[in-house]
mmCIF file of the N, C-alpha and C atoms, coordinates in Angstrom:
data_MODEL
# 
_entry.id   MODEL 
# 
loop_
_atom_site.group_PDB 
_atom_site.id 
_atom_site.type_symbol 
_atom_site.label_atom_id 
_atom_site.label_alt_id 
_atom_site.label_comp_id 
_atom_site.label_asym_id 
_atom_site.label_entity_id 
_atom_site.label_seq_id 
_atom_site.pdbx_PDB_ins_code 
_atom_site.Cartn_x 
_atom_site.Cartn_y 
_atom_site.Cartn_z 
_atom_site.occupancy 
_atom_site.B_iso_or_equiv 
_atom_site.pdbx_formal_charge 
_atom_site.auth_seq_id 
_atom_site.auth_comp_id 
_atom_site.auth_asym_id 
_atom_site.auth_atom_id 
_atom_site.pdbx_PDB_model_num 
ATOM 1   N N  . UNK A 1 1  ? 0.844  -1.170  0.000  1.00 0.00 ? 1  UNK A N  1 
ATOM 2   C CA . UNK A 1 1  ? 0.000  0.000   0.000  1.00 0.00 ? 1  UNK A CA 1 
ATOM 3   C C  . UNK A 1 1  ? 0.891  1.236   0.000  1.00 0.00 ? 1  UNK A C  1 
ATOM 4   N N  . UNK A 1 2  ? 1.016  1.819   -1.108 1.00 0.00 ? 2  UNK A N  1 
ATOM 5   C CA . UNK A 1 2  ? 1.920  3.267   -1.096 1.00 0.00 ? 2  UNK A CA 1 
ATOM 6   C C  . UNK A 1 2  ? 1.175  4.102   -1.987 1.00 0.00 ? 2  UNK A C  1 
ATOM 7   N N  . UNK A 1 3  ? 1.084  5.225   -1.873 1.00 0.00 ? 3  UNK A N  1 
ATOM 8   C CA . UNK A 1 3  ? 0.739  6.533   -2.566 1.00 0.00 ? 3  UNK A CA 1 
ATOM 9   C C  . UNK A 1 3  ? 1.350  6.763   -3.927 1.00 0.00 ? 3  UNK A C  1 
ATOM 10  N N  . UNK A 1 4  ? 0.787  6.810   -4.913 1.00 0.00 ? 4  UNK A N  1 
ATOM 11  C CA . UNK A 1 4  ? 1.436  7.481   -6.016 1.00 0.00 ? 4  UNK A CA 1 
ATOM 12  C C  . UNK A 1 4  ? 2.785  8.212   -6.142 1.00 0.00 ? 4  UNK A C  1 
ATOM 13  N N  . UNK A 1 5  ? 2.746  8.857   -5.036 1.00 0.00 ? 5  UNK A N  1 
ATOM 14  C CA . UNK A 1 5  ? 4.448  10.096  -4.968 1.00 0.00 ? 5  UNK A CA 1 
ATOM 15  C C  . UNK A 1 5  ? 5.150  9.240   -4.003 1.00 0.00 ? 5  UNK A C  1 
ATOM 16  N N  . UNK A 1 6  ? 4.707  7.978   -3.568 1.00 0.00 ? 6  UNK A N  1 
ATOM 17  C CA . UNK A 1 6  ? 6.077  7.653   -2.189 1.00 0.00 ? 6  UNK A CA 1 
ATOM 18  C C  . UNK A 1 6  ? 7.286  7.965   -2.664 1.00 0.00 ? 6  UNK A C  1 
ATOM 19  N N  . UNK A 1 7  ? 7.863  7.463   -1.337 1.00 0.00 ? 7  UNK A N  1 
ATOM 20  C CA . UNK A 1 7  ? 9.218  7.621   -1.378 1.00 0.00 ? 7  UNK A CA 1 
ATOM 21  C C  . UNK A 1 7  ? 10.042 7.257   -0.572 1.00 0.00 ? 7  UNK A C  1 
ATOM 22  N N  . UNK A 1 8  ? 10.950 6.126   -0.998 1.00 0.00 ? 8  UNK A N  1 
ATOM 23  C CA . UNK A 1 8  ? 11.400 5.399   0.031  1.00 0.00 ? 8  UNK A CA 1 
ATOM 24  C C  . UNK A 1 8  ? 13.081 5.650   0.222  1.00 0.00 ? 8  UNK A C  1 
ATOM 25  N N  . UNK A 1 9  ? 13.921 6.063   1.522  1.00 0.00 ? 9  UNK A N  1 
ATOM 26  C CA . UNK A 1 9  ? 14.911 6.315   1.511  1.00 0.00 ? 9  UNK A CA 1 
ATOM 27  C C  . UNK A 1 9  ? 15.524 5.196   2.077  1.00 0.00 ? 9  UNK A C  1 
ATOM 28  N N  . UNK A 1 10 ? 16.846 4.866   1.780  1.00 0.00 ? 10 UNK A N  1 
ATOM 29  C CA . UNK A 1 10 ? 17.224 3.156   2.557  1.00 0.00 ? 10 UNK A CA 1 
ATOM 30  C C  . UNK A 1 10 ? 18.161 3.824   3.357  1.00 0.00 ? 10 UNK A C  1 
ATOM 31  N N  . UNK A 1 11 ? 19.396 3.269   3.875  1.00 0.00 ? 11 UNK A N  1 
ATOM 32  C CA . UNK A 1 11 ? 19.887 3.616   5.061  1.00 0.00 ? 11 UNK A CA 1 
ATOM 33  C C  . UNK A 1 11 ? 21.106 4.125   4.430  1.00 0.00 ? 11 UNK A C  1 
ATOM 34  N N  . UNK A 1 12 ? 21.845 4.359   3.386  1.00 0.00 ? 12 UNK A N  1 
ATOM 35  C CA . UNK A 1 12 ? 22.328 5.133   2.769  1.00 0.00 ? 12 UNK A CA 1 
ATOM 36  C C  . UNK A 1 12 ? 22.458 6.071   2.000  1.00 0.00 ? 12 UNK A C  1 
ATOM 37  N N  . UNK A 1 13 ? 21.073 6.392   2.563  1.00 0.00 ? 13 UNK A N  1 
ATOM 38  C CA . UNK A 1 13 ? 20.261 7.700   1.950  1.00 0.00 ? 13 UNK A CA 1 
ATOM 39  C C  . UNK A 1 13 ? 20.128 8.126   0.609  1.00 0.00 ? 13 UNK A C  1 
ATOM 40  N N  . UNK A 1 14 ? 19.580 7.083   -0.054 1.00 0.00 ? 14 UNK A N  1 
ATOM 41  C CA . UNK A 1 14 ? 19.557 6.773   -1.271 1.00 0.00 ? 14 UNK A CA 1 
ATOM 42  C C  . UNK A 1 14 ? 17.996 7.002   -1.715 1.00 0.00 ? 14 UNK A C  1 
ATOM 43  N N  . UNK A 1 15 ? 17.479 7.126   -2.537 1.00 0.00 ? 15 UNK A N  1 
ATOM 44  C CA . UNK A 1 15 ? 16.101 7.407   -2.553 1.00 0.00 ? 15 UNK A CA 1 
ATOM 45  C C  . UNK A 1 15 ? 15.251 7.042   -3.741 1.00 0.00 ? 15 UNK A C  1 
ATOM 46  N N  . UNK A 1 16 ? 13.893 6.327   -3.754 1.00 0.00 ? 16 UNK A N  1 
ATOM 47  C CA . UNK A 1 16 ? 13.725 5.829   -4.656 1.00 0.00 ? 16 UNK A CA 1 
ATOM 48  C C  . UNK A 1 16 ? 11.849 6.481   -4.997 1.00 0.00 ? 16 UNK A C  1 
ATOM 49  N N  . UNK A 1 17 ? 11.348 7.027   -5.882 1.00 0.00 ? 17 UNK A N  1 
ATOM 50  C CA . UNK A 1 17 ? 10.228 7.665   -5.926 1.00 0.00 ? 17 UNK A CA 1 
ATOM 51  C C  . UNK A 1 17 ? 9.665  7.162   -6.766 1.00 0.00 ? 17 UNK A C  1 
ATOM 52  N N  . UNK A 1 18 ? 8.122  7.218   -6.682 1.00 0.00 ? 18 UNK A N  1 
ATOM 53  C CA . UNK A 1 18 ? 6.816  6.994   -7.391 1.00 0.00 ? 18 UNK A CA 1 
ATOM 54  C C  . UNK A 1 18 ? 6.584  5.461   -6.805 1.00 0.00 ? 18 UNK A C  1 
ATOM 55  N N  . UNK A 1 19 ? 5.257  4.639   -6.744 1.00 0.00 ? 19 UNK A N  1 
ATOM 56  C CA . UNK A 1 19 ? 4.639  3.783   -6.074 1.00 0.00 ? 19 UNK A CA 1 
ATOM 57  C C  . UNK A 1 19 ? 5.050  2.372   -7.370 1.00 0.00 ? 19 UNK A C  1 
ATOM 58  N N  . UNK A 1 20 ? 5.333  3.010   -8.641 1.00 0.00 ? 20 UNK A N  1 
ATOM 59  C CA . UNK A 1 20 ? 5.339  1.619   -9.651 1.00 0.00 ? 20 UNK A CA 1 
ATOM 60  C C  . UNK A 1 20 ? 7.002  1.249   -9.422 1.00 0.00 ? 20 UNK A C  1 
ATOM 61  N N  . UNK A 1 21 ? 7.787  2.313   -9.601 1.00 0.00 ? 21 UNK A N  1 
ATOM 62  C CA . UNK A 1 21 ? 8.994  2.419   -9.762 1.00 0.00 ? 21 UNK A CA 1 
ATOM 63  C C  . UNK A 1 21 ? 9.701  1.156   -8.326 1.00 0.00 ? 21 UNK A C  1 
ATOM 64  N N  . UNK A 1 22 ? 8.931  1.848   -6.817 1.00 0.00 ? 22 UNK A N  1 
ATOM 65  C CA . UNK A 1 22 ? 9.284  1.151   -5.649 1.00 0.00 ? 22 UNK A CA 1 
ATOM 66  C C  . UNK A 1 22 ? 8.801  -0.336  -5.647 1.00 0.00 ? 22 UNK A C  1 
ATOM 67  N N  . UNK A 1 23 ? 7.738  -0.326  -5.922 1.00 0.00 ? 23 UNK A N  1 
ATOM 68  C CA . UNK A 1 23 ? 7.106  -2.110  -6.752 1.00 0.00 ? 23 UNK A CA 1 
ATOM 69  C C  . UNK A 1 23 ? 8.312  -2.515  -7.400 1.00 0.00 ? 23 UNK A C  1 
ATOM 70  N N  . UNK A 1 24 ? 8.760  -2.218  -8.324 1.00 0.00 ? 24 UNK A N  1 
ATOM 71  C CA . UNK A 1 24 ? 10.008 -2.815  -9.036 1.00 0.00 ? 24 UNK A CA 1 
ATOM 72  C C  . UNK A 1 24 ? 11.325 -3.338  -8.216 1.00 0.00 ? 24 UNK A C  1 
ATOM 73  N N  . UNK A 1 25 ? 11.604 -2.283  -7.406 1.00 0.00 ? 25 UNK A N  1 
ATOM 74  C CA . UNK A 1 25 ? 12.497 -2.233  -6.653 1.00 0.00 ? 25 UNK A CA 1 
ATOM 75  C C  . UNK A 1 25 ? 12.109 -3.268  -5.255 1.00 0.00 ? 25 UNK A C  1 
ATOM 76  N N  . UNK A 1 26 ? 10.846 -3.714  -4.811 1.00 0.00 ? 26 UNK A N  1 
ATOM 77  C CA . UNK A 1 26 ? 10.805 -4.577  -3.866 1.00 0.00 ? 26 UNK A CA 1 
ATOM 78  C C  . UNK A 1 26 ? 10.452 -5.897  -4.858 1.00 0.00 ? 26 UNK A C  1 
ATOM 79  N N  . UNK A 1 27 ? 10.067 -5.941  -5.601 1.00 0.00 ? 27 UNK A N  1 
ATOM 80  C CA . UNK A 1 27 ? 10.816 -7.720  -6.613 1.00 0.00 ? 27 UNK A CA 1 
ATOM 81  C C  . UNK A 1 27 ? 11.804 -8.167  -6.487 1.00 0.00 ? 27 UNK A C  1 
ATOM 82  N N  . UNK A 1 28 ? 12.634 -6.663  -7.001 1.00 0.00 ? 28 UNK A N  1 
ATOM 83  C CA . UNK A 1 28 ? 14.018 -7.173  -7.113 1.00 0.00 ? 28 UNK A CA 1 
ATOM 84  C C  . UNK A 1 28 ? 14.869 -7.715  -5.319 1.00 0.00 ? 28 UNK A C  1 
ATOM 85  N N  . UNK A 1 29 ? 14.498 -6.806  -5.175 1.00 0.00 ? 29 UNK A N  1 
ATOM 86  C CA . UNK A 1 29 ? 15.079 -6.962  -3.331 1.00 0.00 ? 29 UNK A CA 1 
ATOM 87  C C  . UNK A 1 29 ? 14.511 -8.638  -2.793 1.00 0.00 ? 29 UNK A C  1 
ATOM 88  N N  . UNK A 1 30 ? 13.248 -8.548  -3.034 1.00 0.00 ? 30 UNK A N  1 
ATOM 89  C CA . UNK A 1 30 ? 12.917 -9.902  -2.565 1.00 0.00 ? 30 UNK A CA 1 
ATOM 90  C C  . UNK A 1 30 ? 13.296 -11.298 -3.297 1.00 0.00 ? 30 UNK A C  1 
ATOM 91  N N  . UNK A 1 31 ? 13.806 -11.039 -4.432 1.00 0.00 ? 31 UNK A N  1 
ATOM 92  C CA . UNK A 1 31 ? 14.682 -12.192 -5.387 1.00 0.00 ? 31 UNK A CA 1 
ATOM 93  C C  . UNK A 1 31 ? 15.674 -12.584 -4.851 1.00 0.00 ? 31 UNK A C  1 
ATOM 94  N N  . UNK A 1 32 ? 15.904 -11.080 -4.092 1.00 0.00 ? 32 UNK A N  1 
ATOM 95  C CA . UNK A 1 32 ? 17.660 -11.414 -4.419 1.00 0.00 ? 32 UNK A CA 1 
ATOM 96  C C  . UNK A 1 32 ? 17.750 -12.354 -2.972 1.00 0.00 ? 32 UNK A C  1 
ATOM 97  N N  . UNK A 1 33 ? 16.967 -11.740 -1.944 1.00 0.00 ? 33 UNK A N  1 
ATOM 98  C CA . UNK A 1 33 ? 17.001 -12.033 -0.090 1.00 0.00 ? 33 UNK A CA 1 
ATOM 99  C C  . UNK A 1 33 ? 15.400 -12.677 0.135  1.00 0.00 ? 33 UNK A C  1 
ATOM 100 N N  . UNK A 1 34 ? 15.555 -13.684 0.017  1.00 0.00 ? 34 UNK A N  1 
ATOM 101 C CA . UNK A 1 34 ? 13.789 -14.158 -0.194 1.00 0.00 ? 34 UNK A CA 1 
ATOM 102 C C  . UNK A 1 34 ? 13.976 -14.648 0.932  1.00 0.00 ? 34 UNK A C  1 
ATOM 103 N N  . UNK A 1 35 ? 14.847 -15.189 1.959  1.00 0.00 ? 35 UNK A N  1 
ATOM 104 C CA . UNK A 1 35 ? 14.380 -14.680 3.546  1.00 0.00 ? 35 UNK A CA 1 
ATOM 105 C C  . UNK A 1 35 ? 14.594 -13.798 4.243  1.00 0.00 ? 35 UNK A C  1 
ATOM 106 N N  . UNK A 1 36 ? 14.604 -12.691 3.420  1.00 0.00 ? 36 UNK A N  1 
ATOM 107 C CA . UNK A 1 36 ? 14.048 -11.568 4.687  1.00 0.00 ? 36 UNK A CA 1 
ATOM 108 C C  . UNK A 1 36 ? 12.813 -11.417 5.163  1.00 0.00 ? 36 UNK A C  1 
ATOM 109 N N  . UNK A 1 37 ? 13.164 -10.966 6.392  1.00 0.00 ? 37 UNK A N  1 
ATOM 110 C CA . UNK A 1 37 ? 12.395 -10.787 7.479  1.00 0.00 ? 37 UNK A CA 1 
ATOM 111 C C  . UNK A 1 37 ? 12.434 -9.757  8.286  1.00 0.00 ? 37 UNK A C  1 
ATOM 112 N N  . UNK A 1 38 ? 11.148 -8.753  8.814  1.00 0.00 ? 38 UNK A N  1 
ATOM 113 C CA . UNK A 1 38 ? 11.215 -7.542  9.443  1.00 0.00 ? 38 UNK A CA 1 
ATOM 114 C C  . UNK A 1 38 ? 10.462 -7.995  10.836 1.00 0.00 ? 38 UNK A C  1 
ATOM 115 N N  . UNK A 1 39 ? 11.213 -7.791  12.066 1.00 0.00 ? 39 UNK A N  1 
ATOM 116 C CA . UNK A 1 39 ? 10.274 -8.415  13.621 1.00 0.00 ? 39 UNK A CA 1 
ATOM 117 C C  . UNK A 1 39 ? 10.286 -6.627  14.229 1.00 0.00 ? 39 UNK A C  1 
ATOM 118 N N  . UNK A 1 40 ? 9.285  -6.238  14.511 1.00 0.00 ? 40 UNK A N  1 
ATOM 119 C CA . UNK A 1 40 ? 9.246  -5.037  15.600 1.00 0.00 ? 40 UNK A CA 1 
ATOM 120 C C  . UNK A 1 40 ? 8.380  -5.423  16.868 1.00 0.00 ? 40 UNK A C  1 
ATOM 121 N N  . UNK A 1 41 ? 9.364  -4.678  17.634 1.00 0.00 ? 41 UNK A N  1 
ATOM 122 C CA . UNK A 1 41 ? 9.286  -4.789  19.085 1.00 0.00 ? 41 UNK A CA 1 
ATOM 123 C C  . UNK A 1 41 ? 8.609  -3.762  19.356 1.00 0.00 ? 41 UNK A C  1 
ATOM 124 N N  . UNK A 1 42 ? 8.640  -2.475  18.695 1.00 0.00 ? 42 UNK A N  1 
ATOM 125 C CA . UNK A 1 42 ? 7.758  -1.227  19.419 1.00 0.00 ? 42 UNK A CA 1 
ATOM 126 C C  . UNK A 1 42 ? 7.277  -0.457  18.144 1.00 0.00 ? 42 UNK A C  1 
ATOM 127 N N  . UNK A 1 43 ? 5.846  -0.220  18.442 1.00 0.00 ? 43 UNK A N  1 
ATOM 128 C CA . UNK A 1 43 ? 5.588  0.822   17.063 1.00 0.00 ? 43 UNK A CA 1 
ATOM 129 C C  . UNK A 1 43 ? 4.747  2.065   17.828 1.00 0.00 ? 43 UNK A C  1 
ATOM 130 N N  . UNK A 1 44 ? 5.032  3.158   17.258 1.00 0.00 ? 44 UNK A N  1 
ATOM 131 C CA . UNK A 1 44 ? 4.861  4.122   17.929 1.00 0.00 ? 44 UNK A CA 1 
ATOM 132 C C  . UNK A 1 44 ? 4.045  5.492   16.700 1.00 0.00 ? 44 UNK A C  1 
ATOM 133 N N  . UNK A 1 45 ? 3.260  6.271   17.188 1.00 0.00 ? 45 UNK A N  1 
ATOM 134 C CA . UNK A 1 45 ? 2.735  7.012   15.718 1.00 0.00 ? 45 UNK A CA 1 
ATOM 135 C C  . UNK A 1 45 ? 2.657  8.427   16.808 1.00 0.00 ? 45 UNK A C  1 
ATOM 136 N N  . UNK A 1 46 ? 3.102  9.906   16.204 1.00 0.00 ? 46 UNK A N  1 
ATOM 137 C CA . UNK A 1 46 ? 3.157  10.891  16.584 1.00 0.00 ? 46 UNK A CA 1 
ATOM 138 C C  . UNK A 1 46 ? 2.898  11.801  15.739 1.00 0.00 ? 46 UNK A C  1 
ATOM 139 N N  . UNK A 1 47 ? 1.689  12.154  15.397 1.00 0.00 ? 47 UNK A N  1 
ATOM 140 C CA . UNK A 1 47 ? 0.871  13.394  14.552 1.00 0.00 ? 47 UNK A CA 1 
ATOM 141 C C  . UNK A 1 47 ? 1.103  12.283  13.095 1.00 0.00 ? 47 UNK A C  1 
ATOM 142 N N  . UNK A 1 48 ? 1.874  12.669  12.398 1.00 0.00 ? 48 UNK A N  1 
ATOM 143 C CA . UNK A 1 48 ? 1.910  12.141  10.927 1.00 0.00 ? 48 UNK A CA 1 
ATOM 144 C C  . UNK A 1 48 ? 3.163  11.181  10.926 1.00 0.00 ? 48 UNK A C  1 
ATOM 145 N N  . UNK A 1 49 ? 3.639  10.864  12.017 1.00 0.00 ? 49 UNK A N  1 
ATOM 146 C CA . UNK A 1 49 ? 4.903  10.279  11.792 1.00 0.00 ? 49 UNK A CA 1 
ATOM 147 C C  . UNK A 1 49 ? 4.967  9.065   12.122 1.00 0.00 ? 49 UNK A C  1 
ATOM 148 N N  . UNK A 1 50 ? 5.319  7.456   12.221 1.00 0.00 ? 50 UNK A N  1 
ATOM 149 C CA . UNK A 1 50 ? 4.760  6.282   12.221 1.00 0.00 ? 50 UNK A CA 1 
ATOM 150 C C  . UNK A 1 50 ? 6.712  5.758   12.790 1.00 0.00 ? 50 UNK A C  1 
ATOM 151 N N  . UNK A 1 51 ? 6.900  5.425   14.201 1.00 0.00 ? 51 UNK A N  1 
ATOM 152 C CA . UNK A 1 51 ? 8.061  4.982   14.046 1.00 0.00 ? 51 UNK A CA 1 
ATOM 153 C C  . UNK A 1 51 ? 7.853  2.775   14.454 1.00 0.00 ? 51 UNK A C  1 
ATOM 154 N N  . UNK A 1 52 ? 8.982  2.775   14.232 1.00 0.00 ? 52 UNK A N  1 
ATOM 155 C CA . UNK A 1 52 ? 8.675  1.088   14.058 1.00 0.00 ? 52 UNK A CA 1 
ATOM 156 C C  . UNK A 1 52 ? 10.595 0.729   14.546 1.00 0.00 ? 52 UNK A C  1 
ATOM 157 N N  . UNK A 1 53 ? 10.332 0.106   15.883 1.00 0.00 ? 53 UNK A N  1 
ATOM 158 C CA . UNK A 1 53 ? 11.704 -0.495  16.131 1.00 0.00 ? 53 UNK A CA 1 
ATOM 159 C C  . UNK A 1 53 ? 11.283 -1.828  16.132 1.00 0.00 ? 53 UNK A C  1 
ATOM 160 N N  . UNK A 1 54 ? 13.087 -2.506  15.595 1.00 0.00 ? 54 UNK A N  1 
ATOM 161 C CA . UNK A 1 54 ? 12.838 -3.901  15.493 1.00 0.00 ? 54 UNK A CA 1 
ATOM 162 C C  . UNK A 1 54 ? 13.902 -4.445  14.978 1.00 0.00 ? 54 UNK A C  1 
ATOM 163 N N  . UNK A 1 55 ? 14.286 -5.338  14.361 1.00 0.00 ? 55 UNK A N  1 
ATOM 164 C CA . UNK A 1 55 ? 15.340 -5.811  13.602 1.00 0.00 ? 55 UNK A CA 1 
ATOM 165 C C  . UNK A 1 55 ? 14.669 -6.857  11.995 1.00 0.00 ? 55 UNK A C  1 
ATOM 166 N N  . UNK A 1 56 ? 15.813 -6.833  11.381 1.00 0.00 ? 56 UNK A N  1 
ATOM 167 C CA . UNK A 1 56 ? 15.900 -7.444  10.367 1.00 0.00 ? 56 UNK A CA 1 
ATOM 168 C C  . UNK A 1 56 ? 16.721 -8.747  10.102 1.00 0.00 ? 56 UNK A C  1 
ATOM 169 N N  . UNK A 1 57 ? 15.927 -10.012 9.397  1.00 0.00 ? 57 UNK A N  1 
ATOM 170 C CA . UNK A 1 57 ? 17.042 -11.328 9.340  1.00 0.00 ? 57 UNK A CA 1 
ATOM 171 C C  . UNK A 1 57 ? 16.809 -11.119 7.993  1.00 0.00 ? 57 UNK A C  1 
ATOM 172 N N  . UNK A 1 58 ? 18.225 -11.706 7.531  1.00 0.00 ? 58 UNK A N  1 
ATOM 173 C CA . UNK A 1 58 ? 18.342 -11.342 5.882  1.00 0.00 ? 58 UNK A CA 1 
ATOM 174 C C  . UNK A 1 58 ? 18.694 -13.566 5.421  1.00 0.00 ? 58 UNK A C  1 
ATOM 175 N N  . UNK A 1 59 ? 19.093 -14.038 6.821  1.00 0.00 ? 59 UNK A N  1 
ATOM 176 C CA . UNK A 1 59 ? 19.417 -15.188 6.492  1.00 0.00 ? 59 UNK A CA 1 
ATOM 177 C C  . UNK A 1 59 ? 18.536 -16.410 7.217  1.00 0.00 ? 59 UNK A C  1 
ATOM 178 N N  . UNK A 1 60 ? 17.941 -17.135 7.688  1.00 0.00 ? 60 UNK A N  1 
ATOM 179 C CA . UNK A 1 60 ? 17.619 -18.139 8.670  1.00 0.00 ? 60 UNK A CA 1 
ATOM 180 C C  . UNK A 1 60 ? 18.681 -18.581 9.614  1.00 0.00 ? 60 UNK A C  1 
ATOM 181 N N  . UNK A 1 61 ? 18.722 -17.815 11.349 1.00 0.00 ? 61 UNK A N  1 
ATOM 182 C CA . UNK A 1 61 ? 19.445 -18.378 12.457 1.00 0.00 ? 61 UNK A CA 1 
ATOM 183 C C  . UNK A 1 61 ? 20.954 -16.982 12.015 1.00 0.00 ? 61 UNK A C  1 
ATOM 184 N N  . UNK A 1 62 ? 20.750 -16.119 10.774 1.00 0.00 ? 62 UNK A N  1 
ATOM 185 C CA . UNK A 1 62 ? 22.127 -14.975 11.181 1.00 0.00 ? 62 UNK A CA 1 
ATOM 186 C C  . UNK A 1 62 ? 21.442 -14.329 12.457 1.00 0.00 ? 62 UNK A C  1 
ATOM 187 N N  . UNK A 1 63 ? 22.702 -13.545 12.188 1.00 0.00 ? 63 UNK A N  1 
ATOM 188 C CA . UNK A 1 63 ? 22.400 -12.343 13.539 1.00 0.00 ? 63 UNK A CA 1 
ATOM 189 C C  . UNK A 1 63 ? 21.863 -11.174 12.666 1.00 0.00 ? 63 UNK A C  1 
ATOM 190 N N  . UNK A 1 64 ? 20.242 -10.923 13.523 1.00 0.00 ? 64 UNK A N  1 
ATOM 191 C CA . UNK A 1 64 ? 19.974 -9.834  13.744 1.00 0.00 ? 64 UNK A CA 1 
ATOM 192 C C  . UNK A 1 64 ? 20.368 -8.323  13.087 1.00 0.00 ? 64 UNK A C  1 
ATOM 193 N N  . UNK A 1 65 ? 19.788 -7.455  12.198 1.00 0.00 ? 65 UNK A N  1 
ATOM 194 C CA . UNK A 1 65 ? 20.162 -6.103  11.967 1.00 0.00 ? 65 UNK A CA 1 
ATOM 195 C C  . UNK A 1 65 ? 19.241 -5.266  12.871 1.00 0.00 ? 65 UNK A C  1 
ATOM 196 N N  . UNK A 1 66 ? 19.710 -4.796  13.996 1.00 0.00 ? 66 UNK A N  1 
ATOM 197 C CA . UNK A 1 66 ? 18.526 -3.701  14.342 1.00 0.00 ? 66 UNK A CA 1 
ATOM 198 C C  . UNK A 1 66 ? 18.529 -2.760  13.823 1.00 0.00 ? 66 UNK A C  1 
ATOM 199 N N  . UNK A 1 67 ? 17.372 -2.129  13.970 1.00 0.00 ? 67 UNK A N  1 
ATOM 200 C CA . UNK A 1 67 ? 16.911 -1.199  13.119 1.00 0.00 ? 67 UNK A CA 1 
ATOM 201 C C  . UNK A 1 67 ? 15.567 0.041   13.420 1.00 0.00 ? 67 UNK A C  1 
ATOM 202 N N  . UNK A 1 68 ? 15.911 0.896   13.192 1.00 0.00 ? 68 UNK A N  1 
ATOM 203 C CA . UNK A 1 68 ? 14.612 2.023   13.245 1.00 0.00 ? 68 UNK A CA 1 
ATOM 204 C C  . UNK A 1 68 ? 14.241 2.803   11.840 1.00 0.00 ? 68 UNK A C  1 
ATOM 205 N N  . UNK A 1 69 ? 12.630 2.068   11.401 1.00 0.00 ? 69 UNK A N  1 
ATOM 206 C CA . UNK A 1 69 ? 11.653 2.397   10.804 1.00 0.00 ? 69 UNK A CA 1 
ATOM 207 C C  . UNK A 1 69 ? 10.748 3.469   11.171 1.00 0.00 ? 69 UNK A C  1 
ATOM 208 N N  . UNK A 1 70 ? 10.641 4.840   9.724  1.00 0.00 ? 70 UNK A N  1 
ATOM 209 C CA . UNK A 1 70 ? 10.216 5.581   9.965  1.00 0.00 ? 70 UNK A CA 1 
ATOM 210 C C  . UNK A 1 70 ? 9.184  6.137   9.112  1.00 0.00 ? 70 UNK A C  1 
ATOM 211 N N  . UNK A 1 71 ? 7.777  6.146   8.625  1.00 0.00 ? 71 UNK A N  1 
ATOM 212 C CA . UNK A 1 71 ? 7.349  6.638   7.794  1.00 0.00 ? 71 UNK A CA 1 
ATOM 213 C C  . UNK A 1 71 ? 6.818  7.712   8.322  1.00 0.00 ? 71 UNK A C  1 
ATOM 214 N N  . UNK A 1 72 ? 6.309  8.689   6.855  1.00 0.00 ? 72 UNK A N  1 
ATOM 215 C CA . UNK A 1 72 ? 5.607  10.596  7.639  1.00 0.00 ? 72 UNK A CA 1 
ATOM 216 C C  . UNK A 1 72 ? 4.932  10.103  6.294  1.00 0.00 ? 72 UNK A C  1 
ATOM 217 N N  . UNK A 1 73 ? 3.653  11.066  6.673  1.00 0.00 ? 73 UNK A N  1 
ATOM 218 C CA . UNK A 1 73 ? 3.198  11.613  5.484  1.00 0.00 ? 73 UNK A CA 1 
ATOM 219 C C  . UNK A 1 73 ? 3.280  13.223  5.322  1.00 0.00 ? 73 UNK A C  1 
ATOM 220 N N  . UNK A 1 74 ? 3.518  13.208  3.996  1.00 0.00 ? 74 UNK A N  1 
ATOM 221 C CA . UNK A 1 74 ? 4.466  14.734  3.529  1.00 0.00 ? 74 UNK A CA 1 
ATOM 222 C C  . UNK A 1 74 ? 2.854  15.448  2.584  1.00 0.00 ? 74 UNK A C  1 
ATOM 223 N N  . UNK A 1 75 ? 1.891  15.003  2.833  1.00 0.00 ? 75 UNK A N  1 
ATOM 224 C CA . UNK A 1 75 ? 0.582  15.706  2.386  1.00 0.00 ? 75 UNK A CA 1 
ATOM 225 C C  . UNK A 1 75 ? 0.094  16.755  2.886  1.00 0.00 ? 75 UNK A C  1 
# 
């Protein structure tokens, strides 16, 4: 579920725009790492802003990426 204008920044602040374009870009991601996995421990929402702690497994039994998830809406 994304908006026409999303926009998704990854953690090297890289940035990827429009809702078909980011579809493309999560195929490819999920080809490449088809067990990833996102677990959050705390989700939290403040006016327009949506935060999400938790970690990421990219392998079955690796270690853990923690991580803080953040969406806004910019409307």
């Amino acid at each position: 579920m994304m908006t026409e204008d999303h926009v998704f920044v990854d953690r090297e602040g890289e940035s990827v725009k429009g809702r078909e374009m980011m579809t493309v870009c999560w195929v490819e991601f999920f080809q490449r790492y088809p067990r990833y996995r996102s677990a959050f421990t705390r989700v939290e929402s403040r006016d327009d802003l949506v935060i999400l702690v938790g970690y990421a497994e990219w392998d079955a039994g690796g270690a853990p990426h923690h991580a803080i998830w953040t969406g806004q809406n910019q409307g």
